[in-house]
C-alpha positions as a Markdown table, in Angstrom:
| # | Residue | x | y | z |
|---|---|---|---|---|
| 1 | Unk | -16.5 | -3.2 | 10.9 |
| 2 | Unk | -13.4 | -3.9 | 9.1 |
| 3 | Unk | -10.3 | -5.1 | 9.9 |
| 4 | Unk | -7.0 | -4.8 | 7.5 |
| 5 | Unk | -3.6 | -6.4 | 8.1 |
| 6 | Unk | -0.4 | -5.3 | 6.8 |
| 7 | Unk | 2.5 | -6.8 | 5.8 |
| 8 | Unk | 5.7 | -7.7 | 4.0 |
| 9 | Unk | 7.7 | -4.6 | 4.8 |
| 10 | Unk | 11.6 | -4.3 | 6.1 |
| 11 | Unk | 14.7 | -3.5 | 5.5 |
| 12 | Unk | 15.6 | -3.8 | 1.1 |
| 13 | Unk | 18.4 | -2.1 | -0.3 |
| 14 | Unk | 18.4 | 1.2 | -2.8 |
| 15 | Unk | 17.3 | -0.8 | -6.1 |
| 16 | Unk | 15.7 | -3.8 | -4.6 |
| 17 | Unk | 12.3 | -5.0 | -4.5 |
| 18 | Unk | 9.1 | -5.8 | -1.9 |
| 19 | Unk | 5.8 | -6.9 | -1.9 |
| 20 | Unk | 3.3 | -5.5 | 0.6 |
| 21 | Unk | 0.0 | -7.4 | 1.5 |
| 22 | Unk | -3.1 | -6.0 | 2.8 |
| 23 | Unk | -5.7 | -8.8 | 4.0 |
| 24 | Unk | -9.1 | -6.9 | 4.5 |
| 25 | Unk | -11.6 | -8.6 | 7.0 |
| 26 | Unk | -15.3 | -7.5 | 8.0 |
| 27 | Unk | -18.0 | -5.7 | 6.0 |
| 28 | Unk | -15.7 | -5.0 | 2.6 |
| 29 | Unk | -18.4 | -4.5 | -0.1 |
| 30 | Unk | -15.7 | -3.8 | -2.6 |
| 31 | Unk | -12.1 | -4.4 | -3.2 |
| 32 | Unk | -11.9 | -1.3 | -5.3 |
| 33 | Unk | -12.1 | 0.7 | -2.5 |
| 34 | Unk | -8.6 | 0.2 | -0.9 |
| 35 | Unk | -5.7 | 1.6 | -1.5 |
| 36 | Unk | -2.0 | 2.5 | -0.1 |
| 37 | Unk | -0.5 | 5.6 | 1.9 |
| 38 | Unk | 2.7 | 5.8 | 3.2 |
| 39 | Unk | 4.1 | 8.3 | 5.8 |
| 40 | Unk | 7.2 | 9.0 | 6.0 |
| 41 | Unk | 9.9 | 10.5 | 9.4 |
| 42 | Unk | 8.2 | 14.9 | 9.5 |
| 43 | Unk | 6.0 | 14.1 | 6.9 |
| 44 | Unk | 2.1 | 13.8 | 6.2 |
| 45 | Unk | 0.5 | 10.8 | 5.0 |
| 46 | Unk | 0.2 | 10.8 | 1.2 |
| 47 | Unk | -1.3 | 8.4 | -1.5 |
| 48 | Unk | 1.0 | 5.6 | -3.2 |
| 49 | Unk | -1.4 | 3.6 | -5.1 |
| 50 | Unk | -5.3 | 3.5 | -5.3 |
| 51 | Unk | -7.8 | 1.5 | -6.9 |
| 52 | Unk | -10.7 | 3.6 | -8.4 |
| 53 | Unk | -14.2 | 2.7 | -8.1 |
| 54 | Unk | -14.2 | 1.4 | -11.5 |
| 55 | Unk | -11.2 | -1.3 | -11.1 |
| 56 | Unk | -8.7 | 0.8 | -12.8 |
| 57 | Unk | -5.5 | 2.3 | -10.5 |
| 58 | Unk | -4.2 | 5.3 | -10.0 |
| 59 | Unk | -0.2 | 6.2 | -8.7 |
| 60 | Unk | 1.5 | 9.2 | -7.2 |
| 61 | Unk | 3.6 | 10.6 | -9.6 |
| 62 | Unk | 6.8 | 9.5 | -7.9 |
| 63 | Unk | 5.8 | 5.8 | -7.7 |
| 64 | Unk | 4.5 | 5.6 | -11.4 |
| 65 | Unk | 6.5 | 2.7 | -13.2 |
| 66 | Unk | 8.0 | 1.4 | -10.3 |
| 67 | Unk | 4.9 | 0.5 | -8.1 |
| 68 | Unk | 2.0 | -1.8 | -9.0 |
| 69 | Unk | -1.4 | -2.5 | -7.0 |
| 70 | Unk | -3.0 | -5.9 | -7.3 |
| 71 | Unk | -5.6 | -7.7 | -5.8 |
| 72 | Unk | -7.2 | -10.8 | -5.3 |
| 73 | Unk | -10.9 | -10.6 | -5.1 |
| 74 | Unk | -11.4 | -13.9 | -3.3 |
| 75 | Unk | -8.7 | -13.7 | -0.6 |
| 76 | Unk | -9.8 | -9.9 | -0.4 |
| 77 | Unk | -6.0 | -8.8 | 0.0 |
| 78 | Unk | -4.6 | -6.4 | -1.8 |
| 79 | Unk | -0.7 | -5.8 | -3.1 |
| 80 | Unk | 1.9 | -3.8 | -3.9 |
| 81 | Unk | 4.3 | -4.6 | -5.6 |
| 82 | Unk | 7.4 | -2.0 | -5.1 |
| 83 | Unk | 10.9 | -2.2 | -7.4 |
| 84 | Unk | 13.7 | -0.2 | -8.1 |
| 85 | Unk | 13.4 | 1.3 | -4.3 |
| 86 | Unk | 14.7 | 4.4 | -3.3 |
| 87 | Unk | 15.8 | 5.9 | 0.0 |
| 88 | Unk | 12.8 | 8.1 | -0.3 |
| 89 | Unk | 10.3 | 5.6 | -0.3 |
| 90 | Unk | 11.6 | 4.8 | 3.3 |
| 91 | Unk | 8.2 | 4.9 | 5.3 |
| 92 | Unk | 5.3 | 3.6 | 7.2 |
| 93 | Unk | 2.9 | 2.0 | 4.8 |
| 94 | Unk | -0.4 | 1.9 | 5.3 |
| 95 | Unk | -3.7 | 0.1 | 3.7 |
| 96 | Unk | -7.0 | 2.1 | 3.6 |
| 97 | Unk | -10.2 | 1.5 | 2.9 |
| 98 | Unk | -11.7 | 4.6 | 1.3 |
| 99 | Unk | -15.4 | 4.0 | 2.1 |
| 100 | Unk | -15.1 | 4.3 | 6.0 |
| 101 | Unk | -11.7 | 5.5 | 5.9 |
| 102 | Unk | -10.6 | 2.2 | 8.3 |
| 103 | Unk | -6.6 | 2.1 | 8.4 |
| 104 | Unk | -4.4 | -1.0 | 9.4 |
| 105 | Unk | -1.5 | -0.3 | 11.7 |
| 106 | Unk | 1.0 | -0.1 | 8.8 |
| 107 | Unk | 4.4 | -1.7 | 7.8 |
| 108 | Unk | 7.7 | -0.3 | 8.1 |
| 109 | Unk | 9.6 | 0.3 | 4.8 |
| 110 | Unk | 13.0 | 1.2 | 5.3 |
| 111 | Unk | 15.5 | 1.9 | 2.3 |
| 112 | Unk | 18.7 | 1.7 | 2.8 |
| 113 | Unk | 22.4 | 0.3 | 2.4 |
């Protein structure tokens, strides 16, 4: 079973910055498989940020260059790292872990002045 915990989201302004955290708990056999969704107000879940099964990332195309994904192997948490936010990246953010598909409950990420 696995567990993953959320957070760091709130309320930024358009052009400021967060950092999200994932903590992963339970049977994670590797880090590379977790990545970020997000969902935002009438929409469907889509990818942010993913770590592929060989280490390296991969963004969605609005993200790129203003997202980044880390992790830290021995805390098994991973990161993102958003700046430069826009009102459209106002959303529910959510950690998965690919190789079960387990979600966490999200964080709220709301853009706005």
């Amino acid at each position: 079973q696995v567990q993953l915990v959320e957070s760091g989201g709130g309320l930024v302004q358009p052009g400021g910055s967060l950092r999200l955290s994932c903590a992963a708990s339970g049977s994670i056999f590797s880090i590379n498989a977790m990545g970020w969704y997000r969902q935002a107000p009438g929409k469907e879940r889509e990818l942010v940020a993913r770590f592929r099964d060989d280490g390296s990332t991969t963004y969605a195309d609005s993200v790129k260059g203003r997202f980044t994904i880390s992790r830290d192997n021995v805390k098994n948490t991973v990161y993102l790292q958003m700046n430069n936010l826009k009102a459209e990246d106002t959303a529910v953010y959510y950690c998965n872990y690919r190789w079960i598909n387990a979600w966490g409950k999200g964080t709220l990420v709301t853009v706005s002045s």
